[in-house]
C-alpha positions as CSV (number, residue, x, y, z in Angstrom):
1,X,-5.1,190.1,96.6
2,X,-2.9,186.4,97.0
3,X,-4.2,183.7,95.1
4,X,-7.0,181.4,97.3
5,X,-6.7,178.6,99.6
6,X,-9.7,176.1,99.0
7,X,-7.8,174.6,102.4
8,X,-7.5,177.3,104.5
9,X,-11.1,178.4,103.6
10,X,-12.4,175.1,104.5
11,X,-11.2,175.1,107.6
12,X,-12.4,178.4,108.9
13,X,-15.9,177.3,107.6
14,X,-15.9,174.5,109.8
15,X,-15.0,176.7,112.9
16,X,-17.3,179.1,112.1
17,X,-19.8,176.6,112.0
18,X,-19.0,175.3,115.4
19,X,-19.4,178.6,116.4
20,X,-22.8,179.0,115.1
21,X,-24.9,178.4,118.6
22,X,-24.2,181.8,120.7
23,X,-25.8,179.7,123.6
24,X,-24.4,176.9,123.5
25,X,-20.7,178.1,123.5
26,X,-21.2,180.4,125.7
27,X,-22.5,177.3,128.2
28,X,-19.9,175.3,127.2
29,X,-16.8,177.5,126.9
30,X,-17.4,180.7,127.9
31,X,-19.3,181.1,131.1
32,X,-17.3,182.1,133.6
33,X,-14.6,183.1,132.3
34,X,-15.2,186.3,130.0
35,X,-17.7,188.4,129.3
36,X,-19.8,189.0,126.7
37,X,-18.7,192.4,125.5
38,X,-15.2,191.4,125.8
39,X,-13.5,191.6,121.8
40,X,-10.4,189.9,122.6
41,X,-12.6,186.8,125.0
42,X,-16.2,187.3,124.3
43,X,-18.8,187.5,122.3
44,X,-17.6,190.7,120.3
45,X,-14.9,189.3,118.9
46,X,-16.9,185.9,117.6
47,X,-19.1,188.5,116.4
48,X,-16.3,189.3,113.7
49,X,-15.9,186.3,112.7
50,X,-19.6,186.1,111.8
51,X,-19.4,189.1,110.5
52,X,-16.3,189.1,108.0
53,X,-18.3,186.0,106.7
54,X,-21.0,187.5,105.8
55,X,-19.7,190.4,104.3
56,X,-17.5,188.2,102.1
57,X,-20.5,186.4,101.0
58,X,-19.7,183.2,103.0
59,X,-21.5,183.4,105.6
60,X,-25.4,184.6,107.6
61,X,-26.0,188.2,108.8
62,X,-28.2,185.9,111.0
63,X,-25.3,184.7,112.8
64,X,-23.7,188.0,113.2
65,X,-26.7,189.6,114.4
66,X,-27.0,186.6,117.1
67,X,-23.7,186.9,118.7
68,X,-23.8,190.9,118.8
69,X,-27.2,190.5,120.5
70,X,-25.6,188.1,123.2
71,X,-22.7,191.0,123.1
72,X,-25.0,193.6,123.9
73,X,-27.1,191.8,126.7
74,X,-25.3,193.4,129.9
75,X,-25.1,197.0,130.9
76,X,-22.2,198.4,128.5
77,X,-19.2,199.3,129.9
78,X,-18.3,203.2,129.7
79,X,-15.6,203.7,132.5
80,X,-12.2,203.1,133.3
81,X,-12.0,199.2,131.7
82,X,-13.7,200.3,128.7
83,X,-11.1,200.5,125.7
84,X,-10.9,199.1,122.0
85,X,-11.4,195.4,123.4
86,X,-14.4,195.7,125.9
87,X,-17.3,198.0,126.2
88,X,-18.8,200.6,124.3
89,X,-16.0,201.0,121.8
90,X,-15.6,197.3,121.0
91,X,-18.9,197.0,120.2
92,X,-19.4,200.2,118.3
93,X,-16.2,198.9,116.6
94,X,-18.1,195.6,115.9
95,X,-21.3,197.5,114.8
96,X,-19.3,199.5,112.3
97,X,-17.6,196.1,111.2
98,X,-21.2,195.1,110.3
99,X,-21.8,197.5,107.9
100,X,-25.5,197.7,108.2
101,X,-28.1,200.8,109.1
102,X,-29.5,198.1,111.2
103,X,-27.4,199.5,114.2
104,X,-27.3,203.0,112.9
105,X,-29.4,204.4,116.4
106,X,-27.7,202.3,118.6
107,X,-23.9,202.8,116.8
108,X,-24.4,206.8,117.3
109,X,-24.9,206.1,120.8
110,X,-21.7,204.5,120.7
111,X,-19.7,206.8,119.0
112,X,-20.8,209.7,121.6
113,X,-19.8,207.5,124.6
114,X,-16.6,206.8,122.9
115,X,-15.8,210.3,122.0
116,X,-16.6,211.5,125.6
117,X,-14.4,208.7,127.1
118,X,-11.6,209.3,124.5
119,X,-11.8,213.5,125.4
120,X,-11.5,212.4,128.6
121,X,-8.6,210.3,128.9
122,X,-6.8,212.7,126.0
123,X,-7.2,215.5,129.4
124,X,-5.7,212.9,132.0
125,X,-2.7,212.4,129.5
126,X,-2.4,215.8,129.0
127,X,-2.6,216.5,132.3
128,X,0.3,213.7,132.7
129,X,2.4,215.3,130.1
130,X,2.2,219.3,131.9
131,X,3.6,217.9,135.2
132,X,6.6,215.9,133.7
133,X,5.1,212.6,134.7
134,X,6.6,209.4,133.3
135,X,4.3,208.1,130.8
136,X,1.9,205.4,131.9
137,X,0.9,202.1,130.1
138,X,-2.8,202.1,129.8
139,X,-2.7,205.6,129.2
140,X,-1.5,205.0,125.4
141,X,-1.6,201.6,124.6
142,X,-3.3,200.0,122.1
143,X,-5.1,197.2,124.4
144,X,-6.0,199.9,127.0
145,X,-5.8,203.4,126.1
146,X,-5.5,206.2,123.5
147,X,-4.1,204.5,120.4
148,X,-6.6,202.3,120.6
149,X,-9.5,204.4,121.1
150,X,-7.8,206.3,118.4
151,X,-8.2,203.3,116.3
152,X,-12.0,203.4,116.8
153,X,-12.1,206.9,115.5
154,X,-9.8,206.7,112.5
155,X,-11.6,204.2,111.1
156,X,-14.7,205.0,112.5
157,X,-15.1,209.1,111.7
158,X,-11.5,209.9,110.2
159,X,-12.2,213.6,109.6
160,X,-13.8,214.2,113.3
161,X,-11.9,216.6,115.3
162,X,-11.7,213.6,118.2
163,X,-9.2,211.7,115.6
164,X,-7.0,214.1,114.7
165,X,-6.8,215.3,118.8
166,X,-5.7,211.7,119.4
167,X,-3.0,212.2,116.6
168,X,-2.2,215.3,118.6
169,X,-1.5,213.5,121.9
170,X,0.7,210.7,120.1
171,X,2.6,213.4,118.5
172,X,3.4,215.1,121.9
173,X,4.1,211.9,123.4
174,X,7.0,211.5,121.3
175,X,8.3,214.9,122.7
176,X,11.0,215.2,125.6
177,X,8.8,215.8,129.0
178,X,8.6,219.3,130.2
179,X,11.4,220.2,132.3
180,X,12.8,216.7,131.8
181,X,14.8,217.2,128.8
182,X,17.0,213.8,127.8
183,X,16.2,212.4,131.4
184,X,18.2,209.7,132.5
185,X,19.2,209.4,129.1
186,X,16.1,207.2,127.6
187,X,13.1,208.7,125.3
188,X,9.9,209.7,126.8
189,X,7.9,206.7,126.0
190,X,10.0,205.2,128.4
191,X,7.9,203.4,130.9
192,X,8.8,203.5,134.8
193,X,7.0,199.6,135.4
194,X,6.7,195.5,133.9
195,X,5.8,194.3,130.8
196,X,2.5,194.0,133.1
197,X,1.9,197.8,133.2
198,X,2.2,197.8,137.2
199,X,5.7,198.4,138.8
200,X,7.5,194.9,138.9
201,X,11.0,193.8,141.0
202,X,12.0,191.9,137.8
203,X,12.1,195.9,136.0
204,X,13.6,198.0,138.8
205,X,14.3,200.9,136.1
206,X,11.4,200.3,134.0
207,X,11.2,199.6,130.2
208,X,10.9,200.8,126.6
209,X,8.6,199.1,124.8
210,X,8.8,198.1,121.3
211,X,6.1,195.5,120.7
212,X,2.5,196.7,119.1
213,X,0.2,195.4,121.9
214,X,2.0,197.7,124.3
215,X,4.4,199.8,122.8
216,X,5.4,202.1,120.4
217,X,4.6,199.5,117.5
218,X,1.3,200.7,118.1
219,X,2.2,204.5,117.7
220,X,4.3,203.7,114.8
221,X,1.6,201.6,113.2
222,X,-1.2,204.2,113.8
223,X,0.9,207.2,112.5
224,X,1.7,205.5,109.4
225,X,-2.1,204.9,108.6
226,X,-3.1,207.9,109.5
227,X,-0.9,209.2,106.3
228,X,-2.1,206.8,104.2
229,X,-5.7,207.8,105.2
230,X,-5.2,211.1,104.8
231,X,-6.2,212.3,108.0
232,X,-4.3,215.9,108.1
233,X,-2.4,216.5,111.7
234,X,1.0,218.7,112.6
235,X,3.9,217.1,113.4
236,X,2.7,213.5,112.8
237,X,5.5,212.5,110.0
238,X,8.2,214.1,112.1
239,X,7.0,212.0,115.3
240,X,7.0,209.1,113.1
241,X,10.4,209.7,111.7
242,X,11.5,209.9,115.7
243,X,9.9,206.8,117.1
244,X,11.6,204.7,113.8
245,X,15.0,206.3,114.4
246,X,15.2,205.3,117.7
247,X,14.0,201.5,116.7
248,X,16.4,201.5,114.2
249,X,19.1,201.8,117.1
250,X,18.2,198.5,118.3
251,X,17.4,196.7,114.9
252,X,19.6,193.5,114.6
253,X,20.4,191.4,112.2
254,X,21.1,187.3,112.4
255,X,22.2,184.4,109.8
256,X,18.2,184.7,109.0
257,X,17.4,188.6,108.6
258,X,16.6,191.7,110.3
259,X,14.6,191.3,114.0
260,X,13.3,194.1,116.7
261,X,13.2,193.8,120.4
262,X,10.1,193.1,121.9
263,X,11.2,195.5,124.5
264,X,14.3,197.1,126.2
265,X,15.6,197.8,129.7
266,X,18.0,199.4,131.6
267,X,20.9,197.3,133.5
268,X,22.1,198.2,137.5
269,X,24.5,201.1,135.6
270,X,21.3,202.1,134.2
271,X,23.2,201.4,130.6
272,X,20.4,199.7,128.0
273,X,20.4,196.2,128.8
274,X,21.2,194.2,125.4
275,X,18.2,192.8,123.3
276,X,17.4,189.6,123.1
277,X,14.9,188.5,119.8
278,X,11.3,187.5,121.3
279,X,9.1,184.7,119.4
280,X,7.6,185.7,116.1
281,X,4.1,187.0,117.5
282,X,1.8,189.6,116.8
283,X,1.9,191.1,120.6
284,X,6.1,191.6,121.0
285,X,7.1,189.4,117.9
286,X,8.0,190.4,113.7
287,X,4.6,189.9,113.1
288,X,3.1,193.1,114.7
289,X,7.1,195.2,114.4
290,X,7.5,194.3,110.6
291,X,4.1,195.4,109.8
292,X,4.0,198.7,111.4
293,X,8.1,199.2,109.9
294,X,6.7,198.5,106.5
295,X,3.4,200.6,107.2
296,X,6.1,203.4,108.1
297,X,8.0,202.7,105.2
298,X,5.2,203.0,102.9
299,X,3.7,206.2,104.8
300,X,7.3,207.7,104.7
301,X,8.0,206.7,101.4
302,X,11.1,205.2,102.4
303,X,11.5,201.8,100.4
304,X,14.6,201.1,102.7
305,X,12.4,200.4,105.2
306,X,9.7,199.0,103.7
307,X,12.1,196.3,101.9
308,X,13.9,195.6,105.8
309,X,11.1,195.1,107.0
310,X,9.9,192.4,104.6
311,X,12.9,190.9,104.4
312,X,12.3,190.4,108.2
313,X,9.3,188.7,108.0
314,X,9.9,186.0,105.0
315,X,13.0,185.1,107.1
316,X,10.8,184.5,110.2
317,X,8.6,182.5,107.8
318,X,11.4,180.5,106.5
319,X,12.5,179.9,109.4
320,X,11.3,176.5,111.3
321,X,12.8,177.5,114.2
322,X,11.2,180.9,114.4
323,X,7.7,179.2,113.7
324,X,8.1,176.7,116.3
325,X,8.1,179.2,118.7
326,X,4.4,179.8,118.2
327,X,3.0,176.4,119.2
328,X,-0.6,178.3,120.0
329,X,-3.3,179.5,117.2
330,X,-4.3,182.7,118.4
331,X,-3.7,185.9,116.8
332,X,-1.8,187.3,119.4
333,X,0.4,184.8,120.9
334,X,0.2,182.0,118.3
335,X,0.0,181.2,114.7
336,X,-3.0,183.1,113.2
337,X,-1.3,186.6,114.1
338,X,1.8,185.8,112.2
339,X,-0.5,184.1,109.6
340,X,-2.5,187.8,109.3
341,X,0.8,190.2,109.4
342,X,2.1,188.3,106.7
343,X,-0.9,188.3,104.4
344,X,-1.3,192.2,105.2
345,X,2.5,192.4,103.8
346,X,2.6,190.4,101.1
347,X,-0.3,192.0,99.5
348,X,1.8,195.9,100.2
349,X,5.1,193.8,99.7
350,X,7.5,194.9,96.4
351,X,7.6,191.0,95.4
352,X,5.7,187.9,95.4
353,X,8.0,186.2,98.2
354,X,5.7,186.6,101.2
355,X,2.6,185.4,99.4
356,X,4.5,181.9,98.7
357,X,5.2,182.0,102.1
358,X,1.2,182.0,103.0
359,X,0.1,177.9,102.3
360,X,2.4,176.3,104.6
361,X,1.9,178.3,107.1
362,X,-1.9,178.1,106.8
363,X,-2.1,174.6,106.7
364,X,0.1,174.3,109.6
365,X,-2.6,176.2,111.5
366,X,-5.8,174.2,109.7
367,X,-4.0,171.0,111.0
368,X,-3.8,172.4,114.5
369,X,-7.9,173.8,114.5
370,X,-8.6,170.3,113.2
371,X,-8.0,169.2,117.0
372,X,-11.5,169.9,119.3
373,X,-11.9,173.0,120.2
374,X,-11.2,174.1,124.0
375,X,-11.3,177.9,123.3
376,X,-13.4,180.1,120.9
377,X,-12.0,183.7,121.3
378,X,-10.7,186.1,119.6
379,X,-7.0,186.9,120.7
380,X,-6.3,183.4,121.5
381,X,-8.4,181.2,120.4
382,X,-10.4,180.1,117.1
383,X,-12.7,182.8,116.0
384,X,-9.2,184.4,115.6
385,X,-7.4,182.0,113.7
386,X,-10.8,180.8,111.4
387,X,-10.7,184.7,110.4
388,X,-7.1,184.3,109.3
389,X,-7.9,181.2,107.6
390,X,-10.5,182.7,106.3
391,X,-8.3,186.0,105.1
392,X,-5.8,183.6,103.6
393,X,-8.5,181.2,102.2
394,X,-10.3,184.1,100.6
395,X,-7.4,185.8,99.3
396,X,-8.9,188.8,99.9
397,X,-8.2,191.8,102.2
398,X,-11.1,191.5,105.4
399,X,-14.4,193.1,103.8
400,X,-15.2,194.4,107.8
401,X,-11.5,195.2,108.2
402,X,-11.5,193.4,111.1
403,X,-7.3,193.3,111.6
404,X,-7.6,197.1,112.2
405,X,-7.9,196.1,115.9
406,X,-4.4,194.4,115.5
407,X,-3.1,197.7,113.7
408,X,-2.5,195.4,110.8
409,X,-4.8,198.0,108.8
């Protein structure tokens, strides 16, 4: 735990009471323009918000229950666009979030749809793997694909054979592709496309990707807690140990502290382009890197790591110029996602640096939802930042462990 923020509490209250009328945001904001099983930009992810609330004794199960009703009033997706932020595993994610034996028929359902779609996708990938394929974006990422769904199940069933063959499919990821041993000299999580996922002009050799919304951070992230959760699986620390090695080649260090890459590429002589340090954001930025190096750290037991990569962060939070590069609120591009990394790390951190870093930072982003709200989502908009207001306010770890979306838990 930090010490509370009247503040910061205060001003996720008032969001979440602007968000209390499922119907009426969803005329006023949200029609149109996402759907309602959508976590990251519909009514599952202001579900959470509703739901952390009342599971820290804040808030109305009433609320919650409304806003996963409007979530759950469409067919639910099952196919190819269903993933950790839409469809059936979002809102089984979100049921389980609840807490309740309310959902208990209806969150069984869920979990077999998700553990059919996961099986499924594990063959594809393994499928992939067997013909030397380069690997593929949605196929493993955390957004779209296996790291994600393996997110669902770790928290979800930890012990269920399903989790620990997602573990198995990270682990061989990390392995050179058969009959492709060292290939054109970059690892096997080298990505032949954009930062988009699709091939792009602007990435005529493809990309390595560092970031946790799409790239290893997510692997690294989901290894490390499935250590500390003692799921059993061969080969995960040794996978681990790879993917950190090679992030450690491209680690840099300014006048402020340590940094990542959001992402790499390969010049015309096909020699790795230099790095260049992205904006302090969950998606590509310190916020989402430093927490799954310090999650490593901890799960390795390598306090060299761990003390990196909180030195990385308090110097992005000390840093003006570092924070005014996130102009936005949201948890992914903006504000709340540094605001939520850093409150996961100070309360794992070796000293009470980070937590003193927490008020200014939070009232920076209270100040900003103070404004009228144009956007209610999750990712980007308010429902995200109120819950790491809320977080901060509280000085509590989430009750729903919502942030395990973000790979923050």
């Amino acid at each position: 735990m930090t010490p509370t923020h009247p503040a910061a509490l205060a001003a996720a209250t008032a969001v979440a009471e602007a968000l209390a009328d499922p119907q009426a945001i969803q005329r006023e904001t949200l029609d149109g323009r996402a759907r309602p099983q959508s976590l990251a930009g519909g009514a599952v992810g202001i579900a959470l918000l509703h739901i952390e609330r009342a599971r820290s004794g804040h808030g109305d199960d009433a609320l919650a229950h409304a806003w996963l009703k409007l979530a759950a009033s469409q067919p639910i997706s099952a196919g190819n666009n269903a993933n950790l932020f839409h469809g059936a595993p979002a809102l089984g994610f979100a049921l389980h979030a609840a807490s309740t034996t309310r959902y208990r028929r209806t969150l069984a359902a869920l979990d077999d749809t998700t553990i059919a779609l996961t099986r499924t996708r594990l063959a594809t990938a393994h499928t992939r793997i067997d013909r030397g394929d380069p690997l593929l974006m949605r196929e493993f990422d955390l957004i779209h694909g296996l790291t994600g769904l393996g997110v669902y199940h770790l928290h979800r069933h930890p012990a269920h054979p399903v989790t620990r063959d997602v573990l198995a499919y990270l682990v061989r990821l990390t392995h050179p592709l058969p009959g492709r041993p060292g290939v054109e000299d970059v690892p096997p999580w080298w990505m032949p496309v954009g930062l988009s996922g699709e091939p792009h002009p602007n990435y005529p050799q493809g990309h390595g990707n560092i970031g946790i919304a799409h790239g290893i951070g997510a692997i690294i992230a989901y290894l490390s807690l499935s250590i500390l959760h003692d799921v059993p699986a061969a080969g995960v620390r040794d996978a681990l140990a790879r993917l950190c090695a090679w992030t450690d080649q491209w680690r840099h260090h300014d006048t402020t502290g340590p940094w990542w890459p959001g992402y790499l590429t390969l010049d015309h002589t096909r020699r790795l382009e230099p790095p260049q340090r992205p904006r302090p954001s969950w998606c590509y930025g310190i916020a989402g890197t430093a927490r799954a190096q310090q999650l490593a750290g901890i799960a390795l037991g390598d306090t060299n790591r761990q003390a990196t990569a909180e030195n990385g962060m308090l110097a992005a939070l000390r840093d003006p110029t570092q924070r005014a590069l996130l102009p936005e609120i949201g948890l992914c591009h903006g504000k709340a996602g540094l605001l939520q990394a850093a409150f996961r790390m100070a309360v794992d951190a070796r000293s009470p640096a980070l937590a003193a870093e927490l008020p200014d930072l939070a009232a920076q982003l209270a100040t900003q939802l103070a404004q009228p709200m144009t956007d209610p989502e999750l990712m980007d908009g308010a429902a995200g930042a109120a819950l790491a207001l809320h977080t901060v306010g509280t000085g509590a770890a989430p009750a729903s462990a919502w942030d395990a979306v973000l790979l923050l838990a």
